[in-house]
Structures are given as structure tokens and as C-alpha cells.
C-alpha positions in Angstrom: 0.0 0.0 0.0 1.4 3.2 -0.7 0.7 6.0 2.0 -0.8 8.5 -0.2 -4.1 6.4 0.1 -4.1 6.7 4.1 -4.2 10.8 2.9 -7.3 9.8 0.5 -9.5 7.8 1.9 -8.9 9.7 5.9 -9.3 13.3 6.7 -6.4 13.0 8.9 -3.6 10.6 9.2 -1.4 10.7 12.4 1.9 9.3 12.1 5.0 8.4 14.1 8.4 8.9 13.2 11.3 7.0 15.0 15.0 5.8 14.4 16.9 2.9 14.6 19.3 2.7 17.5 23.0 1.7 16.6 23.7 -1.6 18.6 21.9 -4.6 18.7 20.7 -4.9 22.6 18.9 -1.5 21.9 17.2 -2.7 18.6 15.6 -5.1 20.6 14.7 -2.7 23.6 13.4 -0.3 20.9 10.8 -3.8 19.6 10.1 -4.3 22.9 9.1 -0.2 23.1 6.9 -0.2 20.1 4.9 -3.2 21.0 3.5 -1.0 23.6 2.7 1.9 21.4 -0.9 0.0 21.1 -3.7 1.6 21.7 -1.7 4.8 20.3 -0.6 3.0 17.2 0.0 5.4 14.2 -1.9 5.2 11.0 2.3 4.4 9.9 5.5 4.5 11.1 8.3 6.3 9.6 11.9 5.3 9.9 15.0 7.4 10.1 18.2 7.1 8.3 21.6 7.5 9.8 24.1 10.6 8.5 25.9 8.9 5.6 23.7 5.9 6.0 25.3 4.4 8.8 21.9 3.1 10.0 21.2 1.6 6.4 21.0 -1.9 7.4 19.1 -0.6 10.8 16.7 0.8 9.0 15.6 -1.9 6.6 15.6 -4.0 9.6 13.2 -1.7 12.0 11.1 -1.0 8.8 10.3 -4.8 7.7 10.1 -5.5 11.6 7.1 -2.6 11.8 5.3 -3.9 8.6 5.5 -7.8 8.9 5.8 -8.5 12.8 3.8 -5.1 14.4 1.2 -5.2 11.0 1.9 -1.3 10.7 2.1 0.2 7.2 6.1 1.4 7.1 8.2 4.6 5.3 12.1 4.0 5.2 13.9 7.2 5.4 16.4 7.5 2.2 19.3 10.4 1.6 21.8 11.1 -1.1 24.5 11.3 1.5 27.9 9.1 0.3 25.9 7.3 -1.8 26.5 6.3 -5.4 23.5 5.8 -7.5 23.9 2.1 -7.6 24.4 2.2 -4.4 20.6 3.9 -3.6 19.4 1.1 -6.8 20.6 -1.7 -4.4 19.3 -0.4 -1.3 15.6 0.1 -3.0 16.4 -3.4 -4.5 16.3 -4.8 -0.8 13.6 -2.7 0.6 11.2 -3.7 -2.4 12.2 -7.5 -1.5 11.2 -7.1 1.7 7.8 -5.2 0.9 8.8 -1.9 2.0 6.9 0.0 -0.9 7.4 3.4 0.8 10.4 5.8 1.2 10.8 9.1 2.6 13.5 11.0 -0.2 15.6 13.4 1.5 18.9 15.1 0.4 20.0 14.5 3.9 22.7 16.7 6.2 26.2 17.5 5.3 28.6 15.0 6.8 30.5 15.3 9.9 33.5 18.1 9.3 31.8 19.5 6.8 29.0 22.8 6.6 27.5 22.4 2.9 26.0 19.4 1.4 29.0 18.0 -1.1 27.6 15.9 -4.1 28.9 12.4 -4.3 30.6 11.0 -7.0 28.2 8.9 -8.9 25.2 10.3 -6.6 22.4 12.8 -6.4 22.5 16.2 -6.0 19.7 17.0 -4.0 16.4 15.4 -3.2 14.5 15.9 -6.6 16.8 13.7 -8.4 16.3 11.0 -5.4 12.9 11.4 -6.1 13.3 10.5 -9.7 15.6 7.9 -9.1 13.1 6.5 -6.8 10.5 6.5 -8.9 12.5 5.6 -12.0 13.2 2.1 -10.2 10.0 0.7 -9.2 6.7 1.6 -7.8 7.0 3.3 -4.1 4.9 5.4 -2.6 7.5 8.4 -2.1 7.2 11.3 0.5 9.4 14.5 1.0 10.7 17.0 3.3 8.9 20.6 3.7 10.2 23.3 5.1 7.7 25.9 6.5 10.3 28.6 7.3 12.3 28.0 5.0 15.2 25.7 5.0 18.4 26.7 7.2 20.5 26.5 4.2 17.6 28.6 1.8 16.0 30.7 4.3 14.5 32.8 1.3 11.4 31.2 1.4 10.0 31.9 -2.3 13.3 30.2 -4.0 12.7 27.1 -1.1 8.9 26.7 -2.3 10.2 26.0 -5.7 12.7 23.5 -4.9 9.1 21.7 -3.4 7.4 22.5 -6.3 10.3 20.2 -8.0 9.9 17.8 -5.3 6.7 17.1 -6.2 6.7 17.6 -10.1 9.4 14.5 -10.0 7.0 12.6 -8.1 6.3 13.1 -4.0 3.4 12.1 -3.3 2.9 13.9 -0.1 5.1 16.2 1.7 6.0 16.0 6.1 7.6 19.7 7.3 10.7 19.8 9.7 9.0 20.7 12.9 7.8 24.2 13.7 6.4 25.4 17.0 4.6 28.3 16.1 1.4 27.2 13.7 1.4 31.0 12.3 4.4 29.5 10.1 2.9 26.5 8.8 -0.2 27.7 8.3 0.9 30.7 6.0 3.4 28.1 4.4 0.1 25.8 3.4 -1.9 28.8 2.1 0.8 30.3 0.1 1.3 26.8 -1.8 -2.6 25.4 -2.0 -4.1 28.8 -2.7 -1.6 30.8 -4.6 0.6 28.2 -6.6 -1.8 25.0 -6.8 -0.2 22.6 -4.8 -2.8 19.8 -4.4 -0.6 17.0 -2.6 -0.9 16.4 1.3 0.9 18.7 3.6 1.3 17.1 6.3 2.7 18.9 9.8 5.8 17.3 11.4 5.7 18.0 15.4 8.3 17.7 18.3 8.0 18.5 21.7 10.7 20.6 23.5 12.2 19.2 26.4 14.2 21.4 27.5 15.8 25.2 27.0 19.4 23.7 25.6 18.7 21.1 23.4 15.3 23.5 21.9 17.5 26.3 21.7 20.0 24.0 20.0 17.9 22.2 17.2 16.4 26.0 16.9 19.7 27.4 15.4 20.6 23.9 13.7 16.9 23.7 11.5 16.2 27.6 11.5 13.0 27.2 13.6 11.4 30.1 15.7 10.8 29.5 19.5 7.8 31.4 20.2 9.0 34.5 23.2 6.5 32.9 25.8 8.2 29.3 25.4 11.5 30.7 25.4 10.6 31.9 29.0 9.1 29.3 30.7 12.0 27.2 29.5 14.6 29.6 30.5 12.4 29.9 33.7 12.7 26.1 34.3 16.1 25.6 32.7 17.1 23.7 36.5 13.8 21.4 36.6 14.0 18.5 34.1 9.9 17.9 35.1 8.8 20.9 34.5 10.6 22.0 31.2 9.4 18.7 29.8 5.7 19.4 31.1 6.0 23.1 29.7 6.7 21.3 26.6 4.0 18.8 26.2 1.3 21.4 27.1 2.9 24.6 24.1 2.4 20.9 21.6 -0.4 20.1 22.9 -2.2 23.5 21.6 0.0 23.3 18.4 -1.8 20.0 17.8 -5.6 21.7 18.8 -4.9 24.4 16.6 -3.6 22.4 13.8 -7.1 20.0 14.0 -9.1 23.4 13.9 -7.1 24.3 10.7 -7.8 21.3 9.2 -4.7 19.8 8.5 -4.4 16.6 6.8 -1.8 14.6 8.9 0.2 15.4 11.6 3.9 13.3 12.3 5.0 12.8 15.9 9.0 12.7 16.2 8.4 11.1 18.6 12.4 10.5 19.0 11.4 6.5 20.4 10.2 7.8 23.6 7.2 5.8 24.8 5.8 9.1 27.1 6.1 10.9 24.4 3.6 8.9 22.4 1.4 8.3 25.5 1.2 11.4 26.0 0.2 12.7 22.6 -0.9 9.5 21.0 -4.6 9.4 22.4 -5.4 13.1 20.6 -4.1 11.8 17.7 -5.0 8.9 17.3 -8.7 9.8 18.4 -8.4 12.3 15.6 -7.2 9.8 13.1 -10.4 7.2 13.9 -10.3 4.6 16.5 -10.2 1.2 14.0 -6.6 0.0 14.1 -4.5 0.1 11.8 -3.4 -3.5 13.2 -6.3 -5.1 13.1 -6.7 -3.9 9.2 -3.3 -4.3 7.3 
């Protein structure tokens, strides 16, 4: 099944995105963790992709764990970085064998060492020629990144629209946003495109919660997102209490997400960064949202 008919046939799809940890004994611990994500399960799963792929072999394990053994339709993240074309051909090859028909195309981040995305010899250049490539070799379902203030290395957000707009002409399906945690952005982002230039494809909103003023702060300046100024207090309020940064955080996402319903959107995606809380939390809203049939008890 390809993932673009979850955004037809539902008026909201709430999905969970997660990544594959780097030894064994925490593979397993991570199984073990998603087994109790019933009762909160996501309408998919979405599975992340190392820098460089040095998860690759991680994540066509995780994904073909999700789909055959949890029953959960799966996406398998996929980036240009160090890889050779044949080397992408033989890593769809072994995710179409194993019946992972869906694959998130993403340019992905510069390599360790280095600040700009460096083309690799006999690779892709960005994430519309993955697309192609993708879609050249067989028939996936194929999603792509948004960015709804613009990406951190494009932050003029009228030339980063049309790199989506060639996203989608070679052949994304639907599109997930980094995360944002003020709607205002997202919202304006989705107008501009569906009202003014004709996108018609799902946009779908990618959320995270902050845990804390350091590590938001951080991934703030790394993705160019804005911290609204009454979040940026309370967490510099709480910067000493652990608890209460991580409740200040759960409650600002739990309005994004009542805000975002209001609006209409079509599918929200819960980094949910393999935290079981996280997704008890948040899960019930969603997945209340998204219907209460199972996913599990249907694919």
C-alpha cells in the first residue's frame, strides 16, 4: 500500500516517526518499546536514516520488523548522502524484497567536518533527483521534506517553495515539514502553496516537543525554527527542573496540535524521537483524531 491512500481515503492521518538505534541490545529494547505503542498505534511508522547511511542496514531492519511483525504500514527514510546511485538502486532493491513500498527522499545533512552538502561521485544532488531515481526504479509510494520557514540553508522562502514544487513535479506524493512550534508559520506556508501556486498534494505537519531550553534552543539554530518569546521563557524559567521543562513542553504541543485540528490539516507526524511518554502522552489526541479502527487489526 502506498501512504498517499491513508491521505485519501482519511481526513487526517497521524503518524510516528522513529530511528533505529546503533547496537543490537537497543534494537531489541526499541521492539520491545513499540509493541506498547498499542492503543496509540499510528496510522504508519516512519523510519529514520543515519548521517551517511550508517543506520542503512538498521533501518531496513526496523522498517520490515514494523510492517511484517507489528502489521503497521512502514516509510524508510532515504538520503543522497555518500551514496552512489547504484548504491541507492541496491538499497531500494532490498527494501522492495522485503515489501517496504514506501520511502521518505531526503537530500539529507552535510557530513560530519563539513558545513554544505557535497555531491557524491556517482550520486544525487539533492532530493528531486532522489525522487526521480526513486521513482525511476520501481513503484513506491514516495514522500518529501517541507520546510515551512524555510530551509536553514535557503532561508529565502520563495526560492525554497520551488525547490518543493520540484519535489513534487518529479514525483512526491505527499510532503512532512521539519518541525515548527509556532502554527502561524505552517499555516501561512500551506496557504501560500494550495491557494496561490496550486499545490494539491498532502501537507502534512511534522511535530516535536521541547524538552528542555538547551537542546530546543539547539535544534532552533541547527533547522532555522522560531521558538515562540513565551516558550523561550518558561524554559529559560525552568532551565534547573527536568519535570517541568518537559511538562511546559508537552502542554505549548499540545495546543500546536488543537490548533492544527481546527485548521484542518491533513496529517500530523510525531518525532516522537522512540520515547514511549512521548507517544502516551500525545498518541490518544491523535489517534482519536485519526479514527479509532486500528490500523493493526486492518493491514
Amino acid at each position: 500500500m502506498h501512504l498517499i491512500e491513508l491521505y485519501q481515503q482519511q481526513d487526517f492521518v497521524f503518524s510516528i516517526e522513529i530511528f533505529p538505534p546503533k547496537t543490537e541490545k537497543n534494537m531489541e529494547k526499541l521492539k520491545i518499546t513499540l509493541e506498547k505503542f498499542n492503543g496509540y498505534t499510528p496510522d504508519y511508522f516512519s523510519v529514520t536514516y543515519g548521517a551517511g547511511g550508517t543506520s542503512r542496514a538498521n533501518t531496513h531492519e526496523m522498517a520490515a520488523h514494523i510492517k511484517h511483525e507489528l502489521g503497521v504500514p512502514t516509510m524508510a527514510h532515504l538520503t543522497c548522502v555518500s551514496h552512489t546511485a547504484k548504491e541507492i538502486d541496491d538499497v531500494l532493491t532490498k527494501l522492495k524484497n522485503s515489501e517496504i513500498t514506501n520511502v521518505m527522499a531526503l537530500r539529507g545533512d552535510p557530513t560530519a567536518g563539513t558545513e554544505r552538502f557535497i555531491q557524491p561521485e556517482g550520486g544525487y544532488h539533492n532530493a528531486g533527483e532522489l525522487i526521480s531515481a526513486v521513482r525511476n526504479h520501481s513503484d513506491f509510494g514516495i514522500g518529501a521534506a517541507g520546510y515551512p520557514e524555510g530551509h536553514v540553508e535557503n532561508p529565502n522562502k520563495d526560492d525554497d517553495r520551488k525547490h518543493l514544487h520540484g519535489k513534487i513535479a518529479a514525483g512526491a506524493e505527499f510532503i512532512v515539514t521539519q518541525f515548527f512550534l509556532d502554527n502561524t508559520h505552517f499555516l501561512r506556508w500551506r496557504d501560500k502553496l494550495c491557494e496561490e501556486e496550486g499545490v494539491s498534494v498532502p501537507l502534512v505537519a511534522g511535530i516535536l516537543p521541547p524538552s528542555n531550553w538547551k537542546t530546543t534552543s539547539h535544534m532552533s539554530k541547527m533547522c532555522g525554527v522560531t521558538i515562540p518569546e513565551d516558550l523561550v521563557e518558561a524554559l529559560l524559567k525552568h532551565e534547573t527542573d527536568p519535570e517541568a521543562s518537559k511538562e511546559i513542553g508537552f502542554v505549548h504541543v499540545e495546543k500546536q496540535i488543537e490548533g492544527l485540528l481546527r485548521e484542518g490539516v491533513e496529517g500530523i507526524h510525531l518525532y516522537a524521537l522512540n520515547s514511549l511518554e512521548t507517544v502516551k502522552r500525545l498518541g490518544p489526541k491523535l489517534r482519536d483524531a485519526a479514527g479509532t479502527s486500528s490500523v493493526l487489526s486492518t493491514n
